[in-house]
Backbone as JSON Lines, residues from 0, in Angstrom:
{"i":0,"aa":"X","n":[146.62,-134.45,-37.26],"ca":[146.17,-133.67,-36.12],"c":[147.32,-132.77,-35.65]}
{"i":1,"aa":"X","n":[146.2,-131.74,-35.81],"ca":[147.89,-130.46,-34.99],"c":[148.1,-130.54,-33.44]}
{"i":2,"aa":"X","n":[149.55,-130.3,-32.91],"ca":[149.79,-130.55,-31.71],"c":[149.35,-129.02,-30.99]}
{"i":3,"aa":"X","n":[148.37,-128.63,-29.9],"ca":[148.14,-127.74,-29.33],"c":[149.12,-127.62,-28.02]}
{"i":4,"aa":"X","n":[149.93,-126.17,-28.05],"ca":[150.57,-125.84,-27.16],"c":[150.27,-126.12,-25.92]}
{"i":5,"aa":"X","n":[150.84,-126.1,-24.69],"ca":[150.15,-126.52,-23.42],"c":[149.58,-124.69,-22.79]}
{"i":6,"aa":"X","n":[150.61,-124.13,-22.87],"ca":[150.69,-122.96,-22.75],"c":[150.93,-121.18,-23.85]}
{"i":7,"aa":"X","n":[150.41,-120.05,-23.22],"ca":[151.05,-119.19,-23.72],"c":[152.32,-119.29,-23.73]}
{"i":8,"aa":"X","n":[153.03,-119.4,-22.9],"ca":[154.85,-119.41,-22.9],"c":[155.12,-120.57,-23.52]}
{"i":9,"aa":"X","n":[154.43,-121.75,-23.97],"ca":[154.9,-122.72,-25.19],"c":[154.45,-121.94,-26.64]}
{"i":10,"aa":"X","n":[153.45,-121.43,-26.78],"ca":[153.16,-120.54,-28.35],"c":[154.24,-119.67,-28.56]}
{"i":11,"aa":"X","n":[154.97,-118.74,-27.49],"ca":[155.52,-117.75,-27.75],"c":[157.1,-118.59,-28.26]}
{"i":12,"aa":"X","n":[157.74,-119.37,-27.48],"ca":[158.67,-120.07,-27.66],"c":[158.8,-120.74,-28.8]}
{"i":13,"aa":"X","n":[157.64,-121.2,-29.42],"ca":[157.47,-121.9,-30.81],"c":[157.43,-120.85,-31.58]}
{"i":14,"aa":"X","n":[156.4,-119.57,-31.42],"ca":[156.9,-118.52,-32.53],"c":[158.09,-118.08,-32.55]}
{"i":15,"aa":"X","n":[158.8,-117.67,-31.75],"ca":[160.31,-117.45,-31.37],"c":[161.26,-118.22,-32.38]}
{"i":16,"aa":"X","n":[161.03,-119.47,-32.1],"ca":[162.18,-120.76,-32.85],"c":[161.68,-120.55,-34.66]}
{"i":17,"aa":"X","n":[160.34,-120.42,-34.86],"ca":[159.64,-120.34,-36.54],"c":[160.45,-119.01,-36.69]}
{"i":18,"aa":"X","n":[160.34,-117.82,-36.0],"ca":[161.02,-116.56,-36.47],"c":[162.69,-116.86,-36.62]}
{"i":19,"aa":"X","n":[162.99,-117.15,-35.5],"ca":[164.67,-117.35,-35.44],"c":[165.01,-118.03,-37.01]}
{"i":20,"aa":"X","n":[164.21,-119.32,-37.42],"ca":[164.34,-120.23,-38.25],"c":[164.32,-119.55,-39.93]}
{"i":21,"aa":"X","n":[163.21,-118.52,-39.99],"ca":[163.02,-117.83,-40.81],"c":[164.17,-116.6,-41.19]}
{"i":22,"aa":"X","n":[164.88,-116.03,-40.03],"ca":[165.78,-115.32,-40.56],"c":[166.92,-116.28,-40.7]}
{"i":23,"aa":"X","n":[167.52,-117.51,-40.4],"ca":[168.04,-118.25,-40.88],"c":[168.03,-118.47,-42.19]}
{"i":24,"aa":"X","n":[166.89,-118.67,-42.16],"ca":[166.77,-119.14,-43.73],"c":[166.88,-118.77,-44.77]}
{"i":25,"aa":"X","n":[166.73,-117.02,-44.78],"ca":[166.86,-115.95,-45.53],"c":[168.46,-114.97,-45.56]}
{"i":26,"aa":"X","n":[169.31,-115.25,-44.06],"ca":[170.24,-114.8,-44.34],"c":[171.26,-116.23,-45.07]}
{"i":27,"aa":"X","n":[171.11,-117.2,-44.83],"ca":[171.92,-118.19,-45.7],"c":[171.91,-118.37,-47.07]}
{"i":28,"aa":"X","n":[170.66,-117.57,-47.47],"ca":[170.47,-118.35,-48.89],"c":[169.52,-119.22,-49.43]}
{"i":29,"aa":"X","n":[169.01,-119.31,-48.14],"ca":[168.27,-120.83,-48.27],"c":[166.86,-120.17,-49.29]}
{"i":30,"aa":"X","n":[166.44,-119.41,-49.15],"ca":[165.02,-118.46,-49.39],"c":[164.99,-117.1,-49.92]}
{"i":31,"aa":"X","n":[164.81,-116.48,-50.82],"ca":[164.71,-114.89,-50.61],"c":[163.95,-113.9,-50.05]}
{"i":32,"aa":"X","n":[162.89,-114.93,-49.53],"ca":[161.92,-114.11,-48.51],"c":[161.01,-115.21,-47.84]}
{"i":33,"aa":"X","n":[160.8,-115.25,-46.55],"ca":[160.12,-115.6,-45.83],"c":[158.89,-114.95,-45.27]}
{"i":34,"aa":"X","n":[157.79,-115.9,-45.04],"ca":[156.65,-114.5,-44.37],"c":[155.94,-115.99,-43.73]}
{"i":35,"aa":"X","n":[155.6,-115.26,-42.52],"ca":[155.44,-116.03,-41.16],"c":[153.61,-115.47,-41.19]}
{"i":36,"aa":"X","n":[152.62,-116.26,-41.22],"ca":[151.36,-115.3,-41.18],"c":[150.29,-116.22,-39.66]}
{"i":37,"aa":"X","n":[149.52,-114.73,-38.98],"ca":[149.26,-115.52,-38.38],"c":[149.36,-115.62,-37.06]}
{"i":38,"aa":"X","n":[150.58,-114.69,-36.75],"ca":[151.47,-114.97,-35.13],"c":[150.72,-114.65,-33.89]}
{"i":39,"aa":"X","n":[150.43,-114.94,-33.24],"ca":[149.58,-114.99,-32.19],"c":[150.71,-113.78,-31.25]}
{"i":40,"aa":"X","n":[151.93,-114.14,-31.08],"ca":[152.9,-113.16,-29.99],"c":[153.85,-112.26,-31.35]}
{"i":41,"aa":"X","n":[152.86,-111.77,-32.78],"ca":[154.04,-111.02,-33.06],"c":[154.25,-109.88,-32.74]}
{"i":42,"aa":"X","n":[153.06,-109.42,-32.12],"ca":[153.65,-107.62,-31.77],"c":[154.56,-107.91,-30.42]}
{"i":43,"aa":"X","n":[154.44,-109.01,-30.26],"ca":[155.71,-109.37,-28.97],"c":[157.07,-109.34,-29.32]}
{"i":44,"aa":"X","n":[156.98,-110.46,-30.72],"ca":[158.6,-110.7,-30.95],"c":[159.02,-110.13,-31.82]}
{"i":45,"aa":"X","n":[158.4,-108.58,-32.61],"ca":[158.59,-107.95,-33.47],"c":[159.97,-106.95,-33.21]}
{"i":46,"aa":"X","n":[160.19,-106.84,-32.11],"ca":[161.48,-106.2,-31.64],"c":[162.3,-107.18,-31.88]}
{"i":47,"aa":"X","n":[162.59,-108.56,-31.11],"ca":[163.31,-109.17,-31.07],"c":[163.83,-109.9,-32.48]}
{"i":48,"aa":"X","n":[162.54,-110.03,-32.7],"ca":[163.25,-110.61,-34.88],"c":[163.73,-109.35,-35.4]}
{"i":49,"aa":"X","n":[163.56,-107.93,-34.98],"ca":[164.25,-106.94,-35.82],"c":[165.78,-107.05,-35.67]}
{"i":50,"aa":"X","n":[165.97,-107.12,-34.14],"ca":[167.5,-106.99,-33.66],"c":[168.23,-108.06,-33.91]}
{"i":51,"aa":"X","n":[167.56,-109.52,-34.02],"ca":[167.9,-110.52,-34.85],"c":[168.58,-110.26,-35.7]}
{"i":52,"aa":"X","n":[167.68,-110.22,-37.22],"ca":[167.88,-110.13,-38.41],"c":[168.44,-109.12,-38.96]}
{"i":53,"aa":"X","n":[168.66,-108.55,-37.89],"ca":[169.59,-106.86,-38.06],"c":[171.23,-107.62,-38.16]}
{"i":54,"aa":"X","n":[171.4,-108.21,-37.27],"ca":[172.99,-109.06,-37.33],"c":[173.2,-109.89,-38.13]}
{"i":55,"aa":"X","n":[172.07,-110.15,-38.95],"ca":[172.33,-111.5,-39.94],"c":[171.85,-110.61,-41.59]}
{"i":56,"aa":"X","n":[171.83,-109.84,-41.89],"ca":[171.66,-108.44,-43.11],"c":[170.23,-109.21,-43.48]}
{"i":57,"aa":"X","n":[169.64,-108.97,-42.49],"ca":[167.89,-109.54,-42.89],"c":[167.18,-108.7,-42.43]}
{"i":58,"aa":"X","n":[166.03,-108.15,-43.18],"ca":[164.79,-107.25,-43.19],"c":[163.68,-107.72,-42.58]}
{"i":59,"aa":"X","n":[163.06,-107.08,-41.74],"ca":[161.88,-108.3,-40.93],"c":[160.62,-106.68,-41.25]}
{"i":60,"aa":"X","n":[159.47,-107.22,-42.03],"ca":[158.57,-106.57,-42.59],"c":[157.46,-106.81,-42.01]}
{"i":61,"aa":"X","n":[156.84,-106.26,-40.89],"ca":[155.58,-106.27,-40.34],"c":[154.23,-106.46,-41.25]}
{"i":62,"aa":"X","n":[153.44,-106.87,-41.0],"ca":[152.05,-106.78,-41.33],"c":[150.88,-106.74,-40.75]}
{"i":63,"aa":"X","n":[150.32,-106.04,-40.12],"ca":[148.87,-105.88,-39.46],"c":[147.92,-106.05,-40.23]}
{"i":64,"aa":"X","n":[146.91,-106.95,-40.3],"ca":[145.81,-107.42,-40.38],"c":[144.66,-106.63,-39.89]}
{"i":65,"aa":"X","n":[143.63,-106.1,-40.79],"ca":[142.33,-105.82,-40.3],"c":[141.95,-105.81,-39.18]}
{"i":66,"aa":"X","n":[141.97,-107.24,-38.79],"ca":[141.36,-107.59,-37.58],"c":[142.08,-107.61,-36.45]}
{"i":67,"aa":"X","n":[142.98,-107.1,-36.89],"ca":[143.96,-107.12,-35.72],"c":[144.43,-108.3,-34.7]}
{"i":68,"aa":"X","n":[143.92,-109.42,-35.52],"ca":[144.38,-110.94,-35.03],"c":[145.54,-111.56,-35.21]}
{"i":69,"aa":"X","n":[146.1,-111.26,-34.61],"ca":[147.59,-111.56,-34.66],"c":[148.39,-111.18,-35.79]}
{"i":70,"aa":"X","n":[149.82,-111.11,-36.11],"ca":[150.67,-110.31,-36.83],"c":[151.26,-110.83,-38.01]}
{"i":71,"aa":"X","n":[151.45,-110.67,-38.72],"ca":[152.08,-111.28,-39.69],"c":[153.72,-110.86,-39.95]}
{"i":72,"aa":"X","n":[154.47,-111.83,-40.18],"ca":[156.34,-110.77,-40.39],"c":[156.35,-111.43,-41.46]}
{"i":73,"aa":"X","n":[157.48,-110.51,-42.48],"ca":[158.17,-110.98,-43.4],"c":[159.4,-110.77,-43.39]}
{"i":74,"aa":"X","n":[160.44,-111.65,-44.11],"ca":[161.58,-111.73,-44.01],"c":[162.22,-111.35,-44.94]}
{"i":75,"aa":"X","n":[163.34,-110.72,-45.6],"ca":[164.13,-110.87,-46.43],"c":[165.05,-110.03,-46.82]}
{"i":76,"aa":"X","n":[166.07,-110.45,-47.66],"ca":[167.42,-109.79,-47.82],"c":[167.73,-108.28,-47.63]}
{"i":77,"aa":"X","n":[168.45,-107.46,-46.42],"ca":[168.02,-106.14,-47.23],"c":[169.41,-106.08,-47.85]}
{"i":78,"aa":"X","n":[168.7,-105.04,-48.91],"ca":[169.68,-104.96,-50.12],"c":[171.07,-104.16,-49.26]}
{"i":79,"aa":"X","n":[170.93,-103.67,-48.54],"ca":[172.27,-102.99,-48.18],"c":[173.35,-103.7,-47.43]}
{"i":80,"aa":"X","n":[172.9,-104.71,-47.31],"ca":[173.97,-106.24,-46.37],"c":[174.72,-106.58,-47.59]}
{"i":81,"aa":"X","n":[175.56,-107.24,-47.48],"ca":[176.62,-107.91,-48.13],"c":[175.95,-109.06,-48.08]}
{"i":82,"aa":"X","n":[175.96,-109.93,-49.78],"ca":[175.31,-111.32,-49.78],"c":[175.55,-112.31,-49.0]}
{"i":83,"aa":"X","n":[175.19,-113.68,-48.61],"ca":[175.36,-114.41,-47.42],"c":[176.81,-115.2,-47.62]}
{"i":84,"aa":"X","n":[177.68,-115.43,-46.82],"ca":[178.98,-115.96,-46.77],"c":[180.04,-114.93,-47.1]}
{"i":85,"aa":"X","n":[179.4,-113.4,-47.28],"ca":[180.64,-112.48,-47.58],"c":[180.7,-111.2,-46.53]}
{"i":86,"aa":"X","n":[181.15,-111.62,-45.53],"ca":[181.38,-110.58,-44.35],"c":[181.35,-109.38,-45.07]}
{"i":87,"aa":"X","n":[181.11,-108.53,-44.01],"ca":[181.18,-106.85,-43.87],"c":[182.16,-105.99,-44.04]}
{"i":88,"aa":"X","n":[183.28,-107.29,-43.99],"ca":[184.73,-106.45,-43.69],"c":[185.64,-106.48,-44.78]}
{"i":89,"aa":"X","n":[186.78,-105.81,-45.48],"ca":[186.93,-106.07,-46.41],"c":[188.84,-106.91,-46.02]}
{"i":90,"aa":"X","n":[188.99,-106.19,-44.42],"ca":[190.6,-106.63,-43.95],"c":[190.78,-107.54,-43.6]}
C-alpha cells in the first residue's frame, strides 16, 4: 500500500527530495540518466532542478505530456561539465 501525502506542501517536498536525489545520482556517477515521470509540482520545481543541476554539471530535460497531467524531468550528464570527482578548475 502506497503512503498518501497529507498535503499539497507534503507532494511538493517529496517531489523536491526525488528531484534533488536524481541529480545526485547522475552527477556522482551513480546513473547516466535519470527521468522522474509523472510529477504532479513539475512545472513548479522545473526552475529549481535547473539551477540545481546546473552546479552539479547535470542536464534537467523537461517533458510535457499530452494531457498535460503533470510533468515529466529527465536527468543527465551534460557533456560540457567535467566528469564527476574532477573539478572545473585546473589550479
Amino acid at each position: 500500500m502506497r503512503a498518501v501525502p497529507n498535503s499539497a506542501a507534503d507532494q511538493l517536498a517529496r517531489e523536491m527530495r526525488l528531484v534533488e536525489s536524481a541529480i545526485a545520482m547522475v552527477a556522482t556517477g551513480g546513473a547516466p540518466r535519470v527521468h522522474l515521470g509523472g510529477l504532479a509540482f513539475g512545472d513548479t520545481l522545473v526552475e529549481h532542478a535547473r539551477a540545481v543541476a546546473a552546479r552539479c554539471g547535470v542536464r534537467v530535460v523537461p517533458a510535457w505530456g499530452i494531457d498535460e497531467a503533470g510533468l515529466d524531468l529527465g536527468f543527465e550528464r551534460d557533456v560540457d561539465a567535467p566528469p564527476p570527482g574532477q573539478g572545473g578548475s585546473n589550479g
